[in-house]
N, C-alpha and C positions, 0 to 999 in steps of 0.2 A: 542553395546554400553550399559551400564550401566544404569539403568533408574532411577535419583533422585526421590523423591516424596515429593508432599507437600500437606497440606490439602487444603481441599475447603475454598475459601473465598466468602462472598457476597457483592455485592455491591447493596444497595438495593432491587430493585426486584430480579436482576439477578445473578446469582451467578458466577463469573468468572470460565475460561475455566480453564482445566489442562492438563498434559501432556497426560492422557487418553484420553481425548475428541479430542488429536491431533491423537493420534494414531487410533483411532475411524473414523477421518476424513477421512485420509491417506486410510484406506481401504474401506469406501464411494465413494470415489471419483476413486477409480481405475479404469480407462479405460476412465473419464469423464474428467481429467485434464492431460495435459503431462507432466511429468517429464523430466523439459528443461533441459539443458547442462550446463557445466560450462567449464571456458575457460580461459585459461590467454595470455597473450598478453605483447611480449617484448618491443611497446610503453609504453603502461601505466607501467611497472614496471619502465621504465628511469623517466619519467616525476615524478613520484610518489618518488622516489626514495625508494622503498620495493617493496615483493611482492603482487601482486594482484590478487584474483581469483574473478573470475565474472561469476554470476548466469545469464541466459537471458531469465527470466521474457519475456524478450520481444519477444519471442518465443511460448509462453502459446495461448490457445487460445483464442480470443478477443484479441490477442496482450498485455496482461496484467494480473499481478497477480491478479487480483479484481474476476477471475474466481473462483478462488477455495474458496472462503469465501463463494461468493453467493450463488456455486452451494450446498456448504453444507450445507448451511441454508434452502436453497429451498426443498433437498431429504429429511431433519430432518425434516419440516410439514408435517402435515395428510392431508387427501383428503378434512379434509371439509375446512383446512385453506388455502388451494390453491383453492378451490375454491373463494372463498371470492377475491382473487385476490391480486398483490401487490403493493405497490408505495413507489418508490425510489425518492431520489436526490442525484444528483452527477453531477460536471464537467465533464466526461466523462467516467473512465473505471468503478468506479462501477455502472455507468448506462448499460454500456455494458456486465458486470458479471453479472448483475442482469436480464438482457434481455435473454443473453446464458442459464441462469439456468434457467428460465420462460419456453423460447422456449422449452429446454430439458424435463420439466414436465408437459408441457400442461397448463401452470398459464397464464392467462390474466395478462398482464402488463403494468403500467402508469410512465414517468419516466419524473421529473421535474429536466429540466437542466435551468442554467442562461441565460439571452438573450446574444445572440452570441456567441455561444459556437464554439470549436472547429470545424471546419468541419468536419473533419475525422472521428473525435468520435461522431457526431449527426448521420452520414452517418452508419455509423459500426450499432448503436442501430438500427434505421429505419432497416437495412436492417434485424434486427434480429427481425424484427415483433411488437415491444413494439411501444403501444404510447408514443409522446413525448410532454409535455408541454416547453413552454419554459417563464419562470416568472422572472424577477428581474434581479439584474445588477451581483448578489454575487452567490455565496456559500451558503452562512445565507438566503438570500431570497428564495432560491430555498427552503431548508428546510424546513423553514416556512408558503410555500406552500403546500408542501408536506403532511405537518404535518395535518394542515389545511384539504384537503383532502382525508387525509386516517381516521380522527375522523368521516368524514362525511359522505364516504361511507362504514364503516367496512373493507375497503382491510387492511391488514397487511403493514406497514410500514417499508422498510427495510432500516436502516439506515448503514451508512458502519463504524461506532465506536463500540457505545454501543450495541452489537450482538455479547454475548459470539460463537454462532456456526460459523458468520464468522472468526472472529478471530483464533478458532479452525481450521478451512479450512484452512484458510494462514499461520498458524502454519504447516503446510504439505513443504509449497514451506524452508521453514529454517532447518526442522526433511531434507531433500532430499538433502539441501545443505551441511551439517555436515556429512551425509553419504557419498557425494560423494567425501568434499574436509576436510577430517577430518583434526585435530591440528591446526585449526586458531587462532590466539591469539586474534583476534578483526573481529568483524562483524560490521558495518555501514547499518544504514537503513534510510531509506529516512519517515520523518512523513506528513502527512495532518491530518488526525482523529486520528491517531496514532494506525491503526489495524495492520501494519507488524512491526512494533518497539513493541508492545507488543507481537504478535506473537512470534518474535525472540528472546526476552529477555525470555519467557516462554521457548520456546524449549530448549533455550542456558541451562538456569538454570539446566533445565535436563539432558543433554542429553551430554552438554560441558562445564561445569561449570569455567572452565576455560577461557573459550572461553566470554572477553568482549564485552559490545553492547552498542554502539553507536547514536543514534538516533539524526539526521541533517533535518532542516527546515530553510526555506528562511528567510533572516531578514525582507521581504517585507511582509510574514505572519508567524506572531513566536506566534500563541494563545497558541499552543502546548506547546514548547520549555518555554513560561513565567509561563502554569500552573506546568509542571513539576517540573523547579527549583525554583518557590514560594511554590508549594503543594499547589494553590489553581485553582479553574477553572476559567479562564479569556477568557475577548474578547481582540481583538487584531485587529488594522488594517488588512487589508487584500488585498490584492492588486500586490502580486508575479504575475508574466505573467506565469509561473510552474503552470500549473492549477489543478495535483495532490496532489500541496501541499498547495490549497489557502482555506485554512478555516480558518476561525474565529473567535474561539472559541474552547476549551479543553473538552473530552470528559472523562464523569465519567469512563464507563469501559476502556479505553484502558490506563487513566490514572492512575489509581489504581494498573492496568500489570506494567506498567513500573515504577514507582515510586517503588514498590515491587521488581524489577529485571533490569532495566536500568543502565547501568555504569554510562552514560554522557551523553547529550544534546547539541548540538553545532548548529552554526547557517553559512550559508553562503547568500554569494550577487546571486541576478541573473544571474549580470553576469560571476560570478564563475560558476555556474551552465553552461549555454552557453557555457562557456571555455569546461568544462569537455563533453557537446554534440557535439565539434567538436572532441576533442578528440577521442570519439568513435566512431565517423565517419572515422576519417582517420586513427586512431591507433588499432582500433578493427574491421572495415567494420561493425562497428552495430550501427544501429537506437536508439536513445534513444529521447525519450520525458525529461522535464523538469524533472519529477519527477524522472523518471529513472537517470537520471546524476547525483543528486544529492547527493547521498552515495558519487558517484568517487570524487565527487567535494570537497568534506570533507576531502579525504584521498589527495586531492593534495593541500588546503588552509591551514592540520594542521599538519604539516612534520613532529614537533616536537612527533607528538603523534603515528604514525603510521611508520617514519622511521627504519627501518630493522626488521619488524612485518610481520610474514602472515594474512593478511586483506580481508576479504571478502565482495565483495559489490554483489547487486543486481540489474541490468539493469531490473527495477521493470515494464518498463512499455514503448515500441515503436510506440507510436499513436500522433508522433509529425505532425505538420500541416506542411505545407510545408514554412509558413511564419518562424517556429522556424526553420528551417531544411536552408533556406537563412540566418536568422540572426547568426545560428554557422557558416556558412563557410565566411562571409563578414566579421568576424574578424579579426582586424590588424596583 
């Protein structure tokens, strides 16, 4: 492939990632991240009525793409910022990316999830050795503990938006899927912080310029989806049961990638979302958590936009609990 280029941008302190820093990644991470599969599936193409290639995220380890941001932010500190330590929040996988890339470099880790979080994903961190706090009802609360706590002990703070190296990371899992399933006309990525929707609109821009990007967030939490197509940062309810995709607020760096490279921003229900997790339970045999369904769920709510298109979604993330895993299949 052909490699676009474009100059560096900053956004305040930080200066957004580029196609370098992906390709930079890509060969940090080898041997550390799997290079998952991709698969199509003669359900999802009737239902959808096009075709569909699906990336399976949900095969990565930790069960989610949140590994490969972490882990390349984690190897890109020096020994004395790891020592220091680090503190994350997250609903679940970037707790879990950030636990795996800790484990992998020897970093004490503290990890502020919401009260009641998933089980699966509280179970996954624990077992990866990270402390876990558990603060507040939200998303925003957890952060703002978080936040709170890493000014007060000097650990590094890893947030899963504004961190051009994550971003760069999970620019890896989009550079993997245009190699393997080149000539898509459209990619759909699922937003919460918005790091693979920027991700993907970066790689894309490079790499398949052709190739447009989509980026879908639940109506239940759209902070994303309203700072994008206003162009400013908003709060926003929050409250999707998709817990990869419940933040509440827009984040400067991932907004600034997509605003810059983003086709379109669309929105679906939950229970479209739902829809599209039983789906890939009986039309692909694959797990999909909330936020993982959410690409598919876009390409079967907006026909008009993806009919007789090769479409590319990302099964971003399989650490559904088993309460979502009953309420897809109890569907009328």
């Amino acid at each position: 492939m052909k490699l676009a280029t474009a100059p560096a941008v900053s956004t305040g302190n930080a200066p957004l990632p580029t196609i370098a820093d992906v390709l930079a990644a890509q060969s940090r991470l080898e041997g550390i991240v799997v290079r998952t599969p991709v698969g199509v599936y003669p359900d999802l193409d009737r239902a959808a009525d096009t075709g569909v290639v699906v990336k399976h995220e949900n095969q990565q380890r930790t069960g989610a793409f949140k590994a490969r941001g972490a882990s390349n932010l984690l190897l890109s500190m020096s020994d004395a910022e790891r020592a220091r330590g680090v503190i994350a929040y997250s609903t679940g996988n970037h707790a879990q990316g950030v636990a795996y890339a800790a484990r992998l470099t020897g970093t004490a880790c503290t990890i502020v999830m919401p009260d009641d979080p998933n089980p699966v994903k509280l179970r996954a961190v624990l077992d990866l050795g990270a402390e876990v706090l558990l603060h507040g009802a939200t998303f925003d609360d957890a952060r703002e503990h978080a936040t709170a706590l890493a000014e007060a002990s000097g650990a590094r703070l890893v947030g899963a938006a504004n961190e051009p190296a994550i971003i760069a990371g999970v620019g890896t899992l989009y550079l993997e899927m245009l190699q393997q399933a080149p000539g898509l006309d459209v990619l759909v990525v699922p937003v919460g912080g918005g790091s693979g929707a920027a991700a993907a609109s970066l790689v894309a821009a490079a790499v398949s310029p052709r190739t447009e990007v989509i980026g879908v967030q639940s109506t239940a939490s759209p902070a994303a989806h309203d700072s994008w197509h206003t162009g400013l940062l908003v709060e926003r309810q929050n409250t999707t049961r998709a817990e990869g995709l419940a933040v509440g607020c827009g984040f400067e760096v991932t907004q600034a990638l997509m605003r810059r490279h983003l086709t379109d921003f669309v929105l679906v229900t939950d229970d479209q979302i739902t829809a599209a997790q039983e789906l890939y339970l009986t039309g692909a045999h694959t797990v999909a958590e909330g936020a993982g369904a959410a690409a598919l769920a876009a390409v079967l709510a907006y026909p008009e936009r993806f009919a007789g298109r090769r479409v590319g979604v990302v099964c971003t993330g399989g650490n559904a609990s088993a309460d979502e895993l009953r309420r897809a299949l109890a569907r009328d």
